[in-house]
LOPATI-266548 format. One line per field, with one value per residue (C-alpha): x, y, z; residue number from 1. Coordinates in pm, 1 decimal, m for minus. Layout:
# residues N
u <- [X:...]
v <- [Y:...]
w <- [Z:...]
num <- [NUM:...]
//
This chain:
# residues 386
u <- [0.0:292.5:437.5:94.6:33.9:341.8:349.0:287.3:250.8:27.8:m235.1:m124.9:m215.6:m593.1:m580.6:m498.7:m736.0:m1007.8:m911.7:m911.0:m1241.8:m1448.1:m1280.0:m1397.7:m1693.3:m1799.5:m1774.7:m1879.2:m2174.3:m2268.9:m1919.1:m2024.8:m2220.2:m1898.7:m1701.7:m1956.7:m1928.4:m1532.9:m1350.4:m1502.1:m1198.8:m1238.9:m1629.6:m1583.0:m1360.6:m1488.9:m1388.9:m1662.2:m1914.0:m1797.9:m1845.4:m2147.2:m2342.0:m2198.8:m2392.0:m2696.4:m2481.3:m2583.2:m2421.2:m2098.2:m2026.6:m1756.7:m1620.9:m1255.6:m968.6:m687.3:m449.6:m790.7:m896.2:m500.3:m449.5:m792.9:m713.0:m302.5:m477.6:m683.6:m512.2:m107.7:m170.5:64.4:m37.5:273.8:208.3:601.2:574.8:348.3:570.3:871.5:592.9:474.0:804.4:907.9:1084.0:1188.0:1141.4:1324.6:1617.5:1610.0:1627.2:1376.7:1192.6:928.1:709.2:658.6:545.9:273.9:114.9:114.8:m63.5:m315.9:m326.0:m392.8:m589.1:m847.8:m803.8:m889.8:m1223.5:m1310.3:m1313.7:m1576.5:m1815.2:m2130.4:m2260.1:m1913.8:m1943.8:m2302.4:m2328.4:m1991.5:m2116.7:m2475.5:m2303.2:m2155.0:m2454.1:m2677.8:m2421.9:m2527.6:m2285.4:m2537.9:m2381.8:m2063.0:m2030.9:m1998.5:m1691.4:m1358.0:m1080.8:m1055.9:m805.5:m1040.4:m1283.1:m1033.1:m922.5:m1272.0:m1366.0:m1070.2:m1172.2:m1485.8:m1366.3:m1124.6:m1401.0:m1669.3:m1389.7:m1267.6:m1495.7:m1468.9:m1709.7:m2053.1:m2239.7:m2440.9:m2141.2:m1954.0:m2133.1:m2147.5:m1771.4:m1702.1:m1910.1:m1735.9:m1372.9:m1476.7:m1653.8:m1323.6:m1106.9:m1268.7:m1288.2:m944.5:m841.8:m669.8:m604.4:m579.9:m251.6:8.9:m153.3:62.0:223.5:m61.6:m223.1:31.4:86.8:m313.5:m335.8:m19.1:m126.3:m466.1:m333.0:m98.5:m349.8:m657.5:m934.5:m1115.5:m828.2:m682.1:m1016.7:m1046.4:m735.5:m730.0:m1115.7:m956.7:m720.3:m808.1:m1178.4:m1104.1:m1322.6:m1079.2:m1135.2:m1469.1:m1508.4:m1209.9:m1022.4:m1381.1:m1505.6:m1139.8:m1164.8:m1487.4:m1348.2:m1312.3:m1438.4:m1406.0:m1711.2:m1452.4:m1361.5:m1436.6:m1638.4:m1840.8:m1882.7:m1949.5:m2247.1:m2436.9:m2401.5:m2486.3:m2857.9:m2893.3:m2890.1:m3081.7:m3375.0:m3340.1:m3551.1:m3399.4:m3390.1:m3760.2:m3927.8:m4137.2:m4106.0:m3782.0:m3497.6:m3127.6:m3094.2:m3311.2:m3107.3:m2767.2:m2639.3:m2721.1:m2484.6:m2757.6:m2945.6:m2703.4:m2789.1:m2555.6:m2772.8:m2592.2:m2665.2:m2321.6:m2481.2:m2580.9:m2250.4:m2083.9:m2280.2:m2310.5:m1888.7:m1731.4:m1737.3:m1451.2:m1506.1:m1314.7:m1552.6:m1879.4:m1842.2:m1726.9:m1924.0:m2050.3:m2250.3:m2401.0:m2749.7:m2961.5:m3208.7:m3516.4:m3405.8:m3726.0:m3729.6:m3345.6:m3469.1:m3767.2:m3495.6:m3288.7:m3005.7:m3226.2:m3047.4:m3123.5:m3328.0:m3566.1:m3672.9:m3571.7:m3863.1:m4072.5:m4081.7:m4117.2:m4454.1:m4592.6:m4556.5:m4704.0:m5004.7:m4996.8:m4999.9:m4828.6:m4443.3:m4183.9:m4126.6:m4406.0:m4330.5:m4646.9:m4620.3:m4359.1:m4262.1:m4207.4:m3990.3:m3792.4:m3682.7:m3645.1:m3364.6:m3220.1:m3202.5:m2960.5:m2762.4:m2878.1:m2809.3:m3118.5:m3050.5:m3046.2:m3369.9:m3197.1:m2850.9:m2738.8:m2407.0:m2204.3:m2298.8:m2146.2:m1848.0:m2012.7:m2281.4:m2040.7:m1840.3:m2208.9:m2263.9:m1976.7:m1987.8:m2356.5:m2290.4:m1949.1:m2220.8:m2427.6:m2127.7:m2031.3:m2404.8:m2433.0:m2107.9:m2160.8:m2505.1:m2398.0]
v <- [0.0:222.5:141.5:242.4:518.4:650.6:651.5:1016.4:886.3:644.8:793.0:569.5:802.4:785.3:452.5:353.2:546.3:396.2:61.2:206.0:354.2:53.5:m208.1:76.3:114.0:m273.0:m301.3:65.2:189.4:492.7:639.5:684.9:1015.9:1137.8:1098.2:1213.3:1566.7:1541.9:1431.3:1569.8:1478.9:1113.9:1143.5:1257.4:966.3:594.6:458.5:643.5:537.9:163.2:208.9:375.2:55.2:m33.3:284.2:53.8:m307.6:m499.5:m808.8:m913.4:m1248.1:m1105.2:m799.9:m794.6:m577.3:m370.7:m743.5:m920.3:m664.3:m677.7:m1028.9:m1117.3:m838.6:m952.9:m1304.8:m1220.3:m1012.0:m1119.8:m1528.4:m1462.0:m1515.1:m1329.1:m1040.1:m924.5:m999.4:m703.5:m470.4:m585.1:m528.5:m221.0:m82.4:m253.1:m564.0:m802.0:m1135.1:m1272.2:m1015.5:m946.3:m561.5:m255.2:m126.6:157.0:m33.7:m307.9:m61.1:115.5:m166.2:m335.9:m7.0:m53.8:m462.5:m390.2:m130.8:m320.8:m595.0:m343.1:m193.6:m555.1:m631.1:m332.0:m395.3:m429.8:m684.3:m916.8:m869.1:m976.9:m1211.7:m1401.0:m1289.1:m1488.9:m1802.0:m1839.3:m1753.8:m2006.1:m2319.7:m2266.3:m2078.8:m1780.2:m1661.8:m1504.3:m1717.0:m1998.9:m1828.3:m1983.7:m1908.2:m1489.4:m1691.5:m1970.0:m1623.3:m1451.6:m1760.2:m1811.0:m1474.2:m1488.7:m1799.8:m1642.7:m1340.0:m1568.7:m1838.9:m1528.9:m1472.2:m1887.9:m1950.8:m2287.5:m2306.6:m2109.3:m1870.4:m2138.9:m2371.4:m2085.7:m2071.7:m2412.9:m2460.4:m2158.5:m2315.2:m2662.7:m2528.0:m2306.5:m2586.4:m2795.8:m2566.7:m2515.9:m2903.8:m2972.3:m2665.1:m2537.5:m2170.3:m2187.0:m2031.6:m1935.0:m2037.0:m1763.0:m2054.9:m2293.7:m1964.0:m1910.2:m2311.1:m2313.0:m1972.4:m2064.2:m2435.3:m2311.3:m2086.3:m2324.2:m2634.2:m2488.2:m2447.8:m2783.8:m3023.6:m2880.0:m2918.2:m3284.5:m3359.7:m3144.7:m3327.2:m3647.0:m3593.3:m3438.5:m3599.1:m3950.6:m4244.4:m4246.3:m3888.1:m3955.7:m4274.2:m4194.7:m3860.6:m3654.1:m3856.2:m3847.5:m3458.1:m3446.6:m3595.7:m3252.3:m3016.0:m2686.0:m2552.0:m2338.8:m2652.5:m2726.8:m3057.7:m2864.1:m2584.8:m2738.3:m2991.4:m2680.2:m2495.1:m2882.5:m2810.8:m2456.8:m2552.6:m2858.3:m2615.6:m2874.2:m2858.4:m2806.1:m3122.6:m3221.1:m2922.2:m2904.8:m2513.1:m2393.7:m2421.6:m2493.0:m2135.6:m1960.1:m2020.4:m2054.4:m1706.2:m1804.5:m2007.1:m2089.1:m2294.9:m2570.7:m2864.0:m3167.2:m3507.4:m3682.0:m3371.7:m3279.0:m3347.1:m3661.8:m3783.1:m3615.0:m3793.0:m4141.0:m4204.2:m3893.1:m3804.6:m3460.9:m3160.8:m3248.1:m3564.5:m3441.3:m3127.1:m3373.7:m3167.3:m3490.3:m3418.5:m3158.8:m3065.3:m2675.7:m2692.6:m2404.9:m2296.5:m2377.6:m2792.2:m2768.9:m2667.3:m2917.3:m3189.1:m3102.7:m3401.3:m3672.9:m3988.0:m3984.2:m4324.4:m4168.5:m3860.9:m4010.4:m4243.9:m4022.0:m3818.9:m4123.8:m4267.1:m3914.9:m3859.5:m4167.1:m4127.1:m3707.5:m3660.8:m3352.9:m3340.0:m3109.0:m3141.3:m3024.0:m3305.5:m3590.2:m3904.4:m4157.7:m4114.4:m3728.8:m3761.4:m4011.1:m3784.8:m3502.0:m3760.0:m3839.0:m3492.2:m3407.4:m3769.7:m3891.6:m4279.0:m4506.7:m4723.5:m4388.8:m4466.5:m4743.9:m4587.8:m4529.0:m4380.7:m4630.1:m4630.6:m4220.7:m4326.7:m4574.8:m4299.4:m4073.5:m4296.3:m4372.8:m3971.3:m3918.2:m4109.2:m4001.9:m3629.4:m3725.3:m3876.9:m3596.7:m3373.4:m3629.5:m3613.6:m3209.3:m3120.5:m3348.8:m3206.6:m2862.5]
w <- [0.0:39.4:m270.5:m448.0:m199.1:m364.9:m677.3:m851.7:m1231.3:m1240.4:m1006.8:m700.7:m441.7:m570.7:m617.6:m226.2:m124.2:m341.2:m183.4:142.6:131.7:1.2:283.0:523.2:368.4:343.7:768.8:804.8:507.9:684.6:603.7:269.0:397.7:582.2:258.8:m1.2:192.5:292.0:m16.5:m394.5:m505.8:m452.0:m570.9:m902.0:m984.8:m1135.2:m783.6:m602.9:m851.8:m824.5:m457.2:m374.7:m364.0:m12.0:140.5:117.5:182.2:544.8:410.5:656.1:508.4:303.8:429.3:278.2:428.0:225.3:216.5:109.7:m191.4:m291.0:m294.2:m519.7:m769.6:m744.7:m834.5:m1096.3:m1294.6:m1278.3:m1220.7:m927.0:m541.3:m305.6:m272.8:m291.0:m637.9:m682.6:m490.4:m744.9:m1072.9:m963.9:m922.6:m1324.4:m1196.8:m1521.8:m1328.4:m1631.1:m1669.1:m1327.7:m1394.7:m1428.1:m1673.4:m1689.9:m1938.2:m1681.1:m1415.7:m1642.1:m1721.7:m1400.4:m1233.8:m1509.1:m1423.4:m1082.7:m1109.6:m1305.4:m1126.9:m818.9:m994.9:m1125.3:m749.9:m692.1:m951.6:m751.6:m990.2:m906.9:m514.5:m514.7:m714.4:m540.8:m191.9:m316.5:m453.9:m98.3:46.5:m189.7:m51.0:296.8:410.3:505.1:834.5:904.3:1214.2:945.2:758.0:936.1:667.7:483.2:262.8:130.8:64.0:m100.4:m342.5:m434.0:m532.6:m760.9:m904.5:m977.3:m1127.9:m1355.4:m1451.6:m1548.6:m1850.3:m1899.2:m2256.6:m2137.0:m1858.4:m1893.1:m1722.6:m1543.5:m1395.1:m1299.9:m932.3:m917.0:m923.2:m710.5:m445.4:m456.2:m409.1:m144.6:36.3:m38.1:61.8:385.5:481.0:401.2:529.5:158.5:268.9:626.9:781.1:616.4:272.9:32.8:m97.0:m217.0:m354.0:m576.8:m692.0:m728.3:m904.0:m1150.4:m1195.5:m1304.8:m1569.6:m1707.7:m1724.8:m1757.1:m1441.2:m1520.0:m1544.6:m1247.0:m1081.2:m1160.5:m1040.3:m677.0:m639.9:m740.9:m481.4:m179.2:m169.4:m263.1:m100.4:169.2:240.5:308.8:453.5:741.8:707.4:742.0:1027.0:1213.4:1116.5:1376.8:1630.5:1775.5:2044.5:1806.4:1589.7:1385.8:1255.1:865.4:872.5:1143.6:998.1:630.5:809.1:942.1:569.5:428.4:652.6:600.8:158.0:223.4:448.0:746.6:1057.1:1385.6:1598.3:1718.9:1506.3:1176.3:1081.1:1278.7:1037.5:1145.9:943.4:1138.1:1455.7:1315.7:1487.6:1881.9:2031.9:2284.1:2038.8:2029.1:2214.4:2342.8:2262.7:2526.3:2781.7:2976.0:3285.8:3204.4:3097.8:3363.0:3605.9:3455.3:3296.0:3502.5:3102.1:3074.8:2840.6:2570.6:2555.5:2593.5:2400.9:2069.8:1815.3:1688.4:2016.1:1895.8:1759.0:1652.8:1880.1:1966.6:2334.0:2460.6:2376.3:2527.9:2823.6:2860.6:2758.3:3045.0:3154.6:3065.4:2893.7:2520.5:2534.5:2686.4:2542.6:2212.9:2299.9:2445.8:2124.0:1933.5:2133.2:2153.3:1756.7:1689.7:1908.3:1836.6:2217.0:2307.5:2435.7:2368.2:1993.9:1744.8:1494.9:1437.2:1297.9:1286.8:947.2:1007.8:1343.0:1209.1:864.8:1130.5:1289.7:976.5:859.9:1219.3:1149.5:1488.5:1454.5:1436.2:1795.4:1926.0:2151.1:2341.1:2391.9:2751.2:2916.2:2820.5:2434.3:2384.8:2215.2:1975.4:1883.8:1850.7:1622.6:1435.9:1351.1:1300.6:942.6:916.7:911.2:639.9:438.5:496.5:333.5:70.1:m104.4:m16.5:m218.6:m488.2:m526.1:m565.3]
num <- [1:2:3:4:5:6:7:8:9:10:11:12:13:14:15:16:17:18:19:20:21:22:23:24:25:26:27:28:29:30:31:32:33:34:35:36:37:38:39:40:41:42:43:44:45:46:47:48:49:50:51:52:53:54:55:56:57:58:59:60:61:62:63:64:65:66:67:68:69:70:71:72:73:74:75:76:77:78:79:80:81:82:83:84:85:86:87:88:89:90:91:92:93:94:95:96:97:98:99:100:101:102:103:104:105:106:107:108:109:110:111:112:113:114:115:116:117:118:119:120:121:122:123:124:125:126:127:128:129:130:131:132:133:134:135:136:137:138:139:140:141:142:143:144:145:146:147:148:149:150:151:152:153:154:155:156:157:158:159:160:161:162:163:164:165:166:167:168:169:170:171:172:173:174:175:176:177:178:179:180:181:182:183:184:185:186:187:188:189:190:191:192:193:194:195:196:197:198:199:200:201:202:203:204:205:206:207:208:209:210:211:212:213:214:215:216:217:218:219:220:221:222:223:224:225:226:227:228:229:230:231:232:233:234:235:236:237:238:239:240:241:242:243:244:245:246:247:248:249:250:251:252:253:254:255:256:257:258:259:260:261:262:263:264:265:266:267:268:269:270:271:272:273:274:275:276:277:278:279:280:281:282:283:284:285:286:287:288:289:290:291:292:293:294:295:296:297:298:299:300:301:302:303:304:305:306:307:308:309:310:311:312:313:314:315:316:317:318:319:320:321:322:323:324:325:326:327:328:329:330:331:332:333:334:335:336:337:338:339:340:341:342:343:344:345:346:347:348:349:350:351:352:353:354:355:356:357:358:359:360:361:362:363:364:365:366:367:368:369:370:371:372:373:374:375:376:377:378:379:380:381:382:383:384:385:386]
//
């Protein structure tokens, strides 16, 4: 940013704070009336018309930073992904006779300053911010990695101009590498490095073959029949199976646990609405069960408030079954669901494991093991559907 900040031929200074504004302007839209009255300079150029739209934006699922905006328009535009590259093109750097030359400079100001403006397009942001959204992934308490974000809007940006793919797969294949990304973890870290292999790699070969072969890869049988399930065993909901089985619910429009009408979406952003099957109590009392066991996520259900409180530290045999009898017999209990049929979809819909109503204490490790490879399953047939 200092580099571009500047620069005095190119209009660098202008530029910076174009990219400036719109990062502040995605987390903050009512700046836009504190710089529409502070800064005509900045409002009579194309940057301020490319940006107005986020005056009227509530949408926090991708709200990119200066590093962020850099990286995706670096991406797009160069088929590089470290950003020290840019600092050496901006300032003319001959990667291939390692020396300087103005020529190289003007046109990578003009690169990355489409590549910046490409970024701001309203029509771009929205319609990447509602592939994401469309996949499930319609919370920002569901986005764990900026860099799988980032790598995905540049994929989209380069796929909206690859003649190969149309119009109608481009979404599609935006929303399986960001969902693969995020379960194998792809741009978590210190990712700079795969970035730049992917990015490169998918210029030389072409997007699809390179997609064939990372799916081919990374998501092989074995992937889903024991890495995923060995990837749950965890206690941490910022993990990516976890956090790809909720978006797997929210696209598929299932019912929180016990309800017919309450979606998983429609309580995805309170943290009290998670529910342990096996309650802690229970399992504290019964197997002296620790945290990092009973808070497994494979434990863990959406559930309305209300029904967790009714459910209390019961053992899951029982209320199971007490669900059960009163949906078959349309008594009332704490659920809203009638009919056998209908309770038992509701089950299979939250991957709670069939025996489930005659499971005591000692049977938590073998249902966790059970959902577990219910809720992989769960991901396999949600990503292949997309």
């Amino acid at each position: 940013m200092s580099k571009i900040a500047a620069d005095e031929i190119h209009g660098g200074a202008m530029l910076r704070k174009a990219i400036d504004y719109y990062c502040h302007l995605a987390v903050k839209p009512e700046f836009w009336s504190v710089l529409s009255t502070q800064d005509s300079e900045y409002m009579s150029t194309e940057y301020a018309a490319k940006s107005e739209w986020l005056k009227n934006d509530k949408d926090d699922i991708y709200d990119p930073d200066y590093n962020d905006m850099l990286r995706v328009a670096f991406m797009f535009k160069f088929g590089r992904g470290k950003l020290s590259d840019l600092v050496s093109l901006l300032s003319g750097r001959d990667f291939a006779t390692r020396d300087y030359k103005s020529e190289i400079a003007d046109e990578s100001f003009e690169k990355l300053n489409d590549g910046v403006l490409r970024f701001m397009n309203e029509n771009n942001f929205k319609d990447f911010v509602l592939a994401i959204r469309s996949a499930g992934f319609t919370s920002s308490s569901l986005i764990s990695s900026q860099g799988a974000l980032n790598f995905a809007y540049n994929l989209y940006l380069m796929l909206r101009e690859d003649n190969n793919i149309s119009a109608t797969d481009v979404k599609r294949y935006v929303q399986r590498w960001h969902v693969m990304s995020v379960l194998t973890g792809r741009y978590s870290g210190s990712s700079e490095s795969v970035m730049d292999r992917d990015i490169r790699r998918i210029t030389e070969m072409g997007f699809l073959q390179f997609y064939d072969e990372i799916v081919k890869a990374n998501l092989s049988e074995s992937f889903w029949e024991a890495a995923l399930p060995q990837n749950l065993v965890t206690t941490s909901t910022r993990t990516g199976g976890w956090l790809v089985y909720v978006a797997s619910q929210i696209k598929e429009a299932d019912n929180t646990l016990f309800t017919n009408g309450v979606k998983v979406s429609d309580v995805i952003a309170s943290i009290g609405d998670i529910h342990h099957i096996f309650p802690k109590d229970f399992l504290r009392k019964e197997i002296s069960a620790p945290q990092r066991l009973y808070n497994q996520v494979a434990n863990y259900a959406y559930l309305e408030k209300r029904i967790n409180i009714k459910v209390g530290a019961r053992r899951p045999g029982d209320y199971f079954s007490e669900a059960l009898e009163c949906a078959k017999s349309g008594a009332p209990y704490f659920g809203n669901i009638y009919g056998e049929e209908n309770l038992l979809d509701n089950l299979s819909q939250n991957c709670i494991p069939g025996d489930i109503f005659d499971m005591e204490a000692e049977d938590y490790e073998r249902f966790l093991n059970e959902r577990r490879i219910l809720m992989a399953n769960k991901i396999k047939s949600y990503f292949f559907a997309l």
